[in-house]
C-alpha positions in Angstrom: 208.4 40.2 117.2 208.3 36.7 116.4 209.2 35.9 112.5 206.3 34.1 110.7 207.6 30.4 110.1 207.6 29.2 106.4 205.7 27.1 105.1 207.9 24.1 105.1 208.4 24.9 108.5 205.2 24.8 109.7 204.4 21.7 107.9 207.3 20.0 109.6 205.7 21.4 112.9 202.8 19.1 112.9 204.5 16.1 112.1 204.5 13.2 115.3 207.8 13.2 117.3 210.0 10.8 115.4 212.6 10.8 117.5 213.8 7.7 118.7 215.4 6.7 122.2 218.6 6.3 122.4 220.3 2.8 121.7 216.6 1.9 119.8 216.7 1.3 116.1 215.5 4.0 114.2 213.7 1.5 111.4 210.6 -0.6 112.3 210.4 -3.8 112.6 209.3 -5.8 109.9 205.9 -8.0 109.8 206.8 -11.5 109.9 204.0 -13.3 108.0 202.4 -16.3 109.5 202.5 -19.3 107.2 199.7 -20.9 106.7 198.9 -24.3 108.4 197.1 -27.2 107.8 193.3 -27.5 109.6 194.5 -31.3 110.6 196.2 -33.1 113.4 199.1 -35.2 112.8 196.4 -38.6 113.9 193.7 -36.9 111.5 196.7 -36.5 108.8 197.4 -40.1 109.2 194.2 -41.9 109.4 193.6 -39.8 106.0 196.4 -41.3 104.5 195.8 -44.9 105.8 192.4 -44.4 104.2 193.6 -43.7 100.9 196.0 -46.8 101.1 193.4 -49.3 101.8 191.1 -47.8 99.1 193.9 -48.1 96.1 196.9 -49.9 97.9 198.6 -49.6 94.5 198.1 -46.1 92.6 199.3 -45.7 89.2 199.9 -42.6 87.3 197.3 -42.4 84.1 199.7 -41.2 81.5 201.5 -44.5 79.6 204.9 -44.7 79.5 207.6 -47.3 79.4 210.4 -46.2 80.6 212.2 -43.1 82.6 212.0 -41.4 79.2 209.3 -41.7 77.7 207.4 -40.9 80.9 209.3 -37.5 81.2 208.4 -36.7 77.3 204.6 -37.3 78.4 204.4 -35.1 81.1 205.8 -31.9 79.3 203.0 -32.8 76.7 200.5 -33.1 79.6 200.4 -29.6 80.5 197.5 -28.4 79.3 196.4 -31.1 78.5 194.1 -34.3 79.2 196.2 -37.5 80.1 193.8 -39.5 78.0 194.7 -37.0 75.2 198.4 -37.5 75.9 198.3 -41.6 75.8 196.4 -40.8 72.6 198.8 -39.3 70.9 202.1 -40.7 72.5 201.3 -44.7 72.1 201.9 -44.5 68.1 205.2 -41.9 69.2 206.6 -44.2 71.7 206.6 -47.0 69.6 208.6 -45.5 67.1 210.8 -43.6 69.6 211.8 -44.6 73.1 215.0 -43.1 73.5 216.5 -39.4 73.0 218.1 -41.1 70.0 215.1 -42.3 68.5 213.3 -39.3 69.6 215.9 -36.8 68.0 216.2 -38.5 65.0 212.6 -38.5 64.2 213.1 -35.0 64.3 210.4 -31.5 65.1 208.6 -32.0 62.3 207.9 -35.7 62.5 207.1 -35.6 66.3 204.6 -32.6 65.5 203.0 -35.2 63.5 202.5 -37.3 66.6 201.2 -34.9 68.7 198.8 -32.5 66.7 195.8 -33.3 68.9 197.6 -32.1 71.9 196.9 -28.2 72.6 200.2 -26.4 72.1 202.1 -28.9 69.7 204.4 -26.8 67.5 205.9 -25.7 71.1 205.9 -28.7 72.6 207.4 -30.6 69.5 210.3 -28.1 70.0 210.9 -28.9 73.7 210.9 -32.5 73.6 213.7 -32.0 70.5 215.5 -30.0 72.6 215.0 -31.8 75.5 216.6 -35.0 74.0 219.5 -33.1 72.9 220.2 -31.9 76.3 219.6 -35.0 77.7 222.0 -37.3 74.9 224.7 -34.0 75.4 224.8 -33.2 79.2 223.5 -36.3 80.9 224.3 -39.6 78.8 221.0 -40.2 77.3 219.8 -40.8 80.9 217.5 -39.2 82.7 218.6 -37.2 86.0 217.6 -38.0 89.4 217.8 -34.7 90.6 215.6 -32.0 90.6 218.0 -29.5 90.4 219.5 -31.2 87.0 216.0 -32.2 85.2 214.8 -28.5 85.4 217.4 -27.4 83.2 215.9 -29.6 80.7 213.6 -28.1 78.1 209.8 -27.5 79.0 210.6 -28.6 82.2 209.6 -27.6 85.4 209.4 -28.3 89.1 206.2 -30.1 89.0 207.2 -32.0 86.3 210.7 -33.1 87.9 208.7 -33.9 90.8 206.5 -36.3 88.9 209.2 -37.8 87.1 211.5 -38.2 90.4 208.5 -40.0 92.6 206.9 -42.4 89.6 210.2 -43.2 88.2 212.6 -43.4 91.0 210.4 -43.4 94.0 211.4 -40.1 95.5 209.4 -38.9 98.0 208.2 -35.7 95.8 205.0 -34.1 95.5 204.1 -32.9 92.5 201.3 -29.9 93.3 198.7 -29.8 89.9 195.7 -28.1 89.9 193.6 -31.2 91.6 195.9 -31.0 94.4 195.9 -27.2 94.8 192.7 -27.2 94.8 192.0 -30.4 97.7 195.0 -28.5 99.5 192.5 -25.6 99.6 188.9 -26.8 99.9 189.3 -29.0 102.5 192.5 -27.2 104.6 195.0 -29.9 104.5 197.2 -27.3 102.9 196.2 -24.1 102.4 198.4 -22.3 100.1 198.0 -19.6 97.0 200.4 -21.2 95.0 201.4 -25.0 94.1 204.8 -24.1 95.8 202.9 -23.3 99.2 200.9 -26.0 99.1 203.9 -28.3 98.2 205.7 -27.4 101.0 203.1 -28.0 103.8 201.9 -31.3 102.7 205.8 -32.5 102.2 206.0 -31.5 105.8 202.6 -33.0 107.2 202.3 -36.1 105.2 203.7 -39.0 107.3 207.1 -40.4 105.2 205.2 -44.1 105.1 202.6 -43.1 102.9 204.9 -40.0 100.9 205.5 -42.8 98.2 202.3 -42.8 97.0 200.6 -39.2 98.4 200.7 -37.5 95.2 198.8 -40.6 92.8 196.3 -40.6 95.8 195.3 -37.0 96.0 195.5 -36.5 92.4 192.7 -39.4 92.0 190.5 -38.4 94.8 190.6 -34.9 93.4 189.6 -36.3 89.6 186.6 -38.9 90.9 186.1 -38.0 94.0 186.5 -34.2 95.1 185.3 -33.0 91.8 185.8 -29.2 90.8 182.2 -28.6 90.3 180.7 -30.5 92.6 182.8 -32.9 95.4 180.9 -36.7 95.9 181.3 -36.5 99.4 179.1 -39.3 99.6 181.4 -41.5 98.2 184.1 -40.2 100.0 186.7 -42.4 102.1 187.5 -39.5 104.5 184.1 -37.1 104.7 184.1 -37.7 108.5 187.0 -36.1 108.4 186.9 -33.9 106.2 186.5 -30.4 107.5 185.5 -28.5 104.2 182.7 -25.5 104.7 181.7 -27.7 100.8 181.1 -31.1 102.5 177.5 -32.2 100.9 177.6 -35.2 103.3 175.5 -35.4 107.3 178.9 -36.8 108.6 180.3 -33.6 110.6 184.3 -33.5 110.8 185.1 -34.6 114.8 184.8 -32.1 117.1 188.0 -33.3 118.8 191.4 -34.3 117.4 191.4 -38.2 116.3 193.8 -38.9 118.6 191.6 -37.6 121.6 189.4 -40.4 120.7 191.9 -43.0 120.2 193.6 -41.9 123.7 189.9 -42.1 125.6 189.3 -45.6 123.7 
């Protein structure tokens, strides 16, 4: 007569087969997860970006600086912060201190001073003392032209190095802040969770003649133009293009590719 199995036994025999062939790995493959893409052709990408030149030829950043430095001190206290708020606070600092010298020797306290209507003070009064020792110890007083190097600075990070690099030394950087996370998103030219995502697709799509500038242009059309409440797509210099599910505007986006149309012309 048969013995009765045991219970783990008789668990194990109705369990699938997970036997493998021979010479067949025994671990499954991973999922390789797509990346996501931009909704544009490379023509589309373009004529966005030719727009955008004609229509402000020259961008400017909207925090006042006036030099390396002192733009690099204003954009640690921008976070959080309103660049109107910032120019505020930081014309009266900057002309009392445009170097890490002048800067360091005004001291915490003083520079707290300077910057008490600017959410987050104390802590930022403390980075950008830090941040001029670092930069009078380990870099000469002057400010590096590296990423790698300016986000060991104090209070800063990659978005901030990216700003710094492109306004102050014409990198080709893009510096991904919550306008351009959220154009990236609304109207698919880079889809991405994070500013990082959406950093690196646009770096890859945007053609290199108009990189210089890509980051002041979407960061303006994303504060008076493709609003966070409510986009003005009737005032905007790409809403034939523009293939967001929000567009407010008649104009549809082109059925075909831009350069479809340009080919049949």
């Amino acid at each position: 007569m048969e013995k009765p199995k045991s219970k783990k036994a008789a668990a194990a025999s109705h369990l699938p087969d997970t036997k493998v062939r021979a010479g067949a790995s025994a671990k499954p493959r991973p999922r390789v997860r797509r990346l996501p893409r931009t909704r544009y052709s490379k023509a589309e990408i373009h004529e966005i970006f030719r727009r955008f030149s004609v229509q402000r030829p020259e961008p400017k950043g909207e925090l006042e600086h006036v030099n390396p430095f002192t733009l690099l001190v204003a954009v640690v206290l921008s976070a959080q912060a309103t660049d109107a708020g910032v120019n505020k606070a930081t014309r009266a600092l900057f002309a009392q201190a445009d170097t890490p010298e002048k800067m360091l020797a005004l001291g915490e306290a003083r520079v707290g001073e300077y910057i008490r209507t600017i959410g987050l003070w104390r802590n930022k009064a403390k980075n950008v003392i830090a941040l001029c020792a670092a930069l009078i110890s380990e870099f000469g007083s002057k400010v590096p032209q590296t990423r790698d190097e300016l986000v060991t600075l104090p209070g800063v990070g990659r978005k901030t190095a990216n700003v710094v690099l492109n306004m102050s030394f014409g990198q080709h950087t893009m510096a991904v802040d919550t306008h351009i996370l959220r154009i990236g998103n609304r109207i698919g030219l880079a889809p991405g969770k994070t500013p990082d995502q959406v950093e690196d697709i646009l770096v890859r799509v945007i053609p290199d003649e108009y990189m210089r500038h890509a980051h002041h242009w979407l960061i303006l059309h994303g504060r008076y133009v493709c609003k966070a409440r409510k986009p003005d797509c009737p005032a905007c210099v790409i809403a034939d293009i523009c293939k967001s599910a929000e567009k407010t505007t008649d104009i549809p986006a082109p059925l075909v590719p831009i350069e479809t149309l340009d080919a049949a012309q």
